[in-house]
LOMIVEX-332168 format. One record per residue (C-alpha): residue number from 0; residue in one letter; x, y, z. Coordinates in pm, whole numbers. Layout:
BEGIN
    i  aa      c1      c2      c3
  NUM   a       X       Y       Z
...
This chain:
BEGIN
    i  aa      c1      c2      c3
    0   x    -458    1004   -1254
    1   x    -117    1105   -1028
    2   x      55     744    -980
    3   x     270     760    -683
    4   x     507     447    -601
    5   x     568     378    -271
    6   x     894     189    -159
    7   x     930      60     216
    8   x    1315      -9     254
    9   x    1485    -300     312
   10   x    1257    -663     424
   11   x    1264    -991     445
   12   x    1624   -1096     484
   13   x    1754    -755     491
   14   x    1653    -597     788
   15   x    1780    -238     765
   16   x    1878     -29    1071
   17   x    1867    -187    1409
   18   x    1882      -7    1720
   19   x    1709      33    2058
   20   x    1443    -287    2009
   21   x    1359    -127    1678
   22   x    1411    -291    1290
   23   x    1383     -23    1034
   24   x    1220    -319     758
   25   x     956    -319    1013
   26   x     857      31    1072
   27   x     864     183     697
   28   x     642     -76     623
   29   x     385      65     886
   30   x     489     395     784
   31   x     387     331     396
   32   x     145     134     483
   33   x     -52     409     660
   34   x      76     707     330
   35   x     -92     471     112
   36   x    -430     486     272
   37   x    -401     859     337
   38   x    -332     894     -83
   39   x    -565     657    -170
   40   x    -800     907      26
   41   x    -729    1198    -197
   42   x    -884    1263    -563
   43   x    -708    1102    -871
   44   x    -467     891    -682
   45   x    -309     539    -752
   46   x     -59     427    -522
   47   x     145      63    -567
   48   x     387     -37    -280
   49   x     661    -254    -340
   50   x     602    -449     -80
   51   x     316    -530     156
   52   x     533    -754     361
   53   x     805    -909     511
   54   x     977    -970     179
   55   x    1326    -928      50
   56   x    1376    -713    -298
   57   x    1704    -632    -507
   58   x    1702    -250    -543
   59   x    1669    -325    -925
   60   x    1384    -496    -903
   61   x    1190    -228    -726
   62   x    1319      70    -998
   63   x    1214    -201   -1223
   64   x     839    -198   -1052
   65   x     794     127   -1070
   66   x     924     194   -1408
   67   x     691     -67   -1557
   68   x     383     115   -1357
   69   x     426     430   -1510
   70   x     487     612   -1121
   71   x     452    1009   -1183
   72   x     695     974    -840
   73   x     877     752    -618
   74   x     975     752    -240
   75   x    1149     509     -94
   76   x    1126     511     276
   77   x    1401     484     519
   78   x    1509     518     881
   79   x    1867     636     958
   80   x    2129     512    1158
   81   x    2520     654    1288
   82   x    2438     815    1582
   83   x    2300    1091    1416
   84   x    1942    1289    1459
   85   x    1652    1399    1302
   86   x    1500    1404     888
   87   x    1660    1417     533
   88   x    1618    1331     227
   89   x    1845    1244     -55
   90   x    1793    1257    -502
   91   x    2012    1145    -705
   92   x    2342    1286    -739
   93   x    2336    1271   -1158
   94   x    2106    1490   -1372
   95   x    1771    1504   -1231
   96   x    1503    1786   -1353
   97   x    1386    2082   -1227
   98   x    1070    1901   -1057
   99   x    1280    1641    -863
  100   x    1451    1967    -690
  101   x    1132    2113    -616
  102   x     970    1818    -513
  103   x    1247    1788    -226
  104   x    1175    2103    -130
  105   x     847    2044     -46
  106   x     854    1697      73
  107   x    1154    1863     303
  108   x     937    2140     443
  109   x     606    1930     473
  110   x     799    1633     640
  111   x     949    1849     904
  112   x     676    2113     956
  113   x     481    1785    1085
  114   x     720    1571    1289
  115   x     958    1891    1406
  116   x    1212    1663    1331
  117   x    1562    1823    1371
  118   x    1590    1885     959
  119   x    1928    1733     874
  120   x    1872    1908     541
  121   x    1774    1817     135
  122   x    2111    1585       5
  123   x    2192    1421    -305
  124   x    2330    1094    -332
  125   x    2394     797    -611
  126   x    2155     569    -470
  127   x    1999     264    -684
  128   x    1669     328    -675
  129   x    1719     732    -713
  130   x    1983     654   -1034
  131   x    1730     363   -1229
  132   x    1411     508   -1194
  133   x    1259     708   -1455
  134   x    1026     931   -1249
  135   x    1094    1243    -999
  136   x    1222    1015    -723
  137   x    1334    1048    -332
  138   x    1463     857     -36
  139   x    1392     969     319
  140   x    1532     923     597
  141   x    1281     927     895
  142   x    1475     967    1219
  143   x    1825     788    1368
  144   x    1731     381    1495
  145   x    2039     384    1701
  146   x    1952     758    1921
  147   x    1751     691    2194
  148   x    1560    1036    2192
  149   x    1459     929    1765
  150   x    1381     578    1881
  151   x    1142     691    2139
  152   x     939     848    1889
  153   x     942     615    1648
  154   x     789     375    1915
  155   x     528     579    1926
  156   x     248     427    1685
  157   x      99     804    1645
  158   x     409     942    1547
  159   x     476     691    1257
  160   x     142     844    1124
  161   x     293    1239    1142
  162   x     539    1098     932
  163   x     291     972     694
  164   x     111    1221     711
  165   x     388    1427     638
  166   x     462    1268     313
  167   x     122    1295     233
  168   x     117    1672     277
  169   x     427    1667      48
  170   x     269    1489    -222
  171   x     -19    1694    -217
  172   x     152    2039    -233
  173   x     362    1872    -516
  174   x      60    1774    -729
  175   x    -194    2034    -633
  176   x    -426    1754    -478
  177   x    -713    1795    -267
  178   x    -742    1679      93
  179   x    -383    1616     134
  180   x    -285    1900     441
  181   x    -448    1843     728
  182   x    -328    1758    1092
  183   x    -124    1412    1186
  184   x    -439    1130    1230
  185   x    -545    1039    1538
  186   x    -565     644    1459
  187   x    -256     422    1487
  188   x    -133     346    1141
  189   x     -73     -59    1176
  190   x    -343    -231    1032
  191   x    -636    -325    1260
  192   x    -862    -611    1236
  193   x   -1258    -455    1213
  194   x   -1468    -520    1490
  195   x   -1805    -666    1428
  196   x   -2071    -452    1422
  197   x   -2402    -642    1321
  198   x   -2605    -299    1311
  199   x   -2386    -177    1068
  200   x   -2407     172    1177
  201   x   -2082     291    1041
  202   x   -2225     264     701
  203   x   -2329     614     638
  204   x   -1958     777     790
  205   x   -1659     552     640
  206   x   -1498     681     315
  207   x   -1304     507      73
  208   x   -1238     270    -116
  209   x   -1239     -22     119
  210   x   -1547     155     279
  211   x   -1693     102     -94
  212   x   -1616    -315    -107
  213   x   -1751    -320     224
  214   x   -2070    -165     174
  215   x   -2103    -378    -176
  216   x   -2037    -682      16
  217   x   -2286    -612     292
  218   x   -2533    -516     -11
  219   x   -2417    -838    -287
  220   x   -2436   -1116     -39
  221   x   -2652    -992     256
  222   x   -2364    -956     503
  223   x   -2324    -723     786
  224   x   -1987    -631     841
  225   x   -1843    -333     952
  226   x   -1811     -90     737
  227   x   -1457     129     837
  228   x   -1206     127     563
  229   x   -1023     -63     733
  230   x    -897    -461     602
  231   x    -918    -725     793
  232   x    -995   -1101     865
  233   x   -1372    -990     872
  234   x   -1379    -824     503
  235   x   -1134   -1112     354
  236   x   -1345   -1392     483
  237   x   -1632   -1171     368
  238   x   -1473   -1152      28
  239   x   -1441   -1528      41
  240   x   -1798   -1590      92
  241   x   -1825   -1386    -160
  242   x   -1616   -1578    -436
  243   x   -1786   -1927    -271
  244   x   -2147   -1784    -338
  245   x   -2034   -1677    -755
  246   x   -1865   -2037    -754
  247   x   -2167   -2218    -662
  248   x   -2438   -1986    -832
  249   x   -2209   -1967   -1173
  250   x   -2059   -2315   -1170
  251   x   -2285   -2509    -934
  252   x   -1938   -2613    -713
  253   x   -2161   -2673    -412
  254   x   -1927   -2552    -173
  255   x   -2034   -2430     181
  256   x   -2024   -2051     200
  257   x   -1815   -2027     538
  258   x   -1523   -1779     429
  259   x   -1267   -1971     463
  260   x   -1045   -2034     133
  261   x    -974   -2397     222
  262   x    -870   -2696     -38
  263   x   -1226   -2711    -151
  264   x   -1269   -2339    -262
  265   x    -910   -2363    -428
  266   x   -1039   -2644    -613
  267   x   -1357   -2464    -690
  268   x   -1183   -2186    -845
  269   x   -1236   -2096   -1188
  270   x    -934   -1897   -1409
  271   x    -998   -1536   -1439
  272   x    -821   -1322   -1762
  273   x    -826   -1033   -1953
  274   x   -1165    -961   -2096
  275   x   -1375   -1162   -1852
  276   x   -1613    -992   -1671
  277   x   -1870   -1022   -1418
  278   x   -1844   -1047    -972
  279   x   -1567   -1302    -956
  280   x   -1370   -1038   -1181
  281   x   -1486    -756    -909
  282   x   -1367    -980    -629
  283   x   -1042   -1017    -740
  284   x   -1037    -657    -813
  285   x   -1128    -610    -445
  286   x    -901    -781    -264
  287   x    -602    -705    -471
  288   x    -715    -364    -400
  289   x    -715    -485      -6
  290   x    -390    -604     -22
  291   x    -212    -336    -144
  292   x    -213    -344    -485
  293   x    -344     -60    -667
  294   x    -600    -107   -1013
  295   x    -795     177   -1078
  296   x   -1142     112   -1095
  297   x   -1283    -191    -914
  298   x   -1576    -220   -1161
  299   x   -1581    -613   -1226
  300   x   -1410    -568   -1587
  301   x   -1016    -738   -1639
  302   x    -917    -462   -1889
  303   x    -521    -402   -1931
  304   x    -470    -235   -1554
  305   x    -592    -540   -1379
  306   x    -386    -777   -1596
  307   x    -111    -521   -1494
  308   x    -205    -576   -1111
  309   x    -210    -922   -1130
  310   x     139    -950   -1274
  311   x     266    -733   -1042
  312   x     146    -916    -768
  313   x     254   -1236    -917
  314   x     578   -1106    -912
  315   x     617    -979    -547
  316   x     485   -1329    -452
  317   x     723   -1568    -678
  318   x     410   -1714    -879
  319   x     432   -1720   -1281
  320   x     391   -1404   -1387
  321   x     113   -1444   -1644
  322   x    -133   -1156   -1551
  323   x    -395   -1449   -1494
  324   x    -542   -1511   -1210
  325   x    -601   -1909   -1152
  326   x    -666   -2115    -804
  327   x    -260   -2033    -725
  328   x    -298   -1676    -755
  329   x    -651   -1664    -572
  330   x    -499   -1879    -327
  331   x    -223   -1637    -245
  332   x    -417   -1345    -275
  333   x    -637   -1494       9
  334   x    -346   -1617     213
């Protein structure tokens, strides 16, 4: 399994770049956002963000993150200002191996190829999260905020995906994967809410992993929502229902099965840990899955990588970090 780490720069407090309407905090987290689901496409992929939103994070602590996962490779993703134009990318500036040059070279030539960027060229730099991580590691730099003819693009919803898909096609070439090169996407890559679709007829076409929970859900608990790989309010309140329906088969809690994860279902909520095992355990799974944080198998068992997930989400949400999952951590996960 090839573990790739994916860092969106900057958040929370920290904005990044400004420039021309633009903040760069905001548009590397669409940008990684939309690589993740393009890896978590591919064959023997597991991909953990940093963040999934709006959050600040010391440059230690996301090294730290990624060290403690086990990444194969980290990118941190950036967007450039100084009045400058076009891509590069930067490793670190210290002893790196053979595979951290090569990997530039073909995140540098994938990246490009894609966006024809102006290519600004492959630099080296003594950057935090380059120096303290222990993996093959690079920072890119996506475009200038502050130059009007950049900006445009980057305002441009199907552009942010050609840069995705650009790292994509990077990672692929680096670790021989299957289905990474192809053409930019046609969707936008900000999240989008799924539509209903009470005929269900996208069952049979969506892929993935969300496709997967979806279909399960539909199949479980007799729902009908759409199935398109895509998360949204309809599959978390499914999920909900869901977790309401195990609470009130498995612990008679007699709550109404509405999807909503009000005061009731919080109270309702059982504490899930390592070894338990069952639908509750796949539910959490699921939607820790959904929300960006990557497990391996969603197959209902809390072995030692959903412990793992559960601390690290713990952690990127200030909640004790105990790797188990109790009405706090449920309630945050459904937030």
């Amino acid at each position: 399994m090839t573990k790739i780490f994916i860092d969106p720069g900057h958040g929370g407090s920290d904005p990044g770049a400004v420039g021309n309407g633009l903040q760069e905090k905001e548009l590397v987290l669409k940008i990684a956002k939309r690589l993740a689901e393009i890896l978590e496409r591919l064959d023997g992929v597991e991909v953990l963000l940093s963040r999934t939103d709006d959050r600040f994070l010391s440059l230690s602590e996301r090294a730290r993150m990624a060290n403690e996962w086990g990444a194969d490779y980290f990118i941190s993703v950036h967007i450039n200002a100084g009045g400058g134009e076009g891509y590069e990318c930067y490793i670190f500036n210290g002893n790196v191996s053979d595979a951290t040059k090569d990997n530039q070279d073909a995140m540098n030539t994938e990246i490009v190829k894609i966006t024809e960027w102006f290519n600004r060229g492959k630099k080296r730099a003594n950057f935090a999260v380059l120096r303290q991580t222990n993996m093959p590691a690079i920072l890119t730099e996506n475009g200038f905020i502050d130059n009007s003819s950049d900006a445009n693009k980057l305002k441009d919803s199907a552009f942010l995906d050609k840069i995705a898909q650009g790292h994509a096609n990077g990672i692929a070439k680096i670790f021989n994967l299957s289905g990474g090169s192809s053409s930019a996407p046609s969707k936008p890559s900000k999240p989008k809410t799924s539509k209903p679709n009470n005929s269900n007829r996208s069952t049979n076409k969506a892929s993935g992993t969300i496709a997967t929970i979806q279909r399960t859900l539909n199949s479980r608990y007799r729902l009908s929502i759409s199935v398109d790989n895509l998360f949204g309010p309809q599959t978390k309140g499914a999920l909900v229902k869901g977790l309401q329906t195990e609470l009130n088969r498995q612990f008679n809690r007699g709550l109404t099965v509405d999807g909503i994860f009000g005061p009731k279902t919080r109270r309702a909520c059982v504490t899930v840990r390592q070894g338990a095992r069952g639908n509750i355990t796949w539910i959490l799974q699921a939607i820790l899955h959904c929300k960006g944080t990557s497990l391996g198998a969603i197959d209902g068992i809390f072995g030692s990588k959903t412990r793992s997930a559960v601390r690290t989400f713990q952690r990127q949400n200030n909640l004790q970090v105990d790797g188990i999952a109790g009405p706090q951590t449920f309630q945050m996960l459904f937030k």
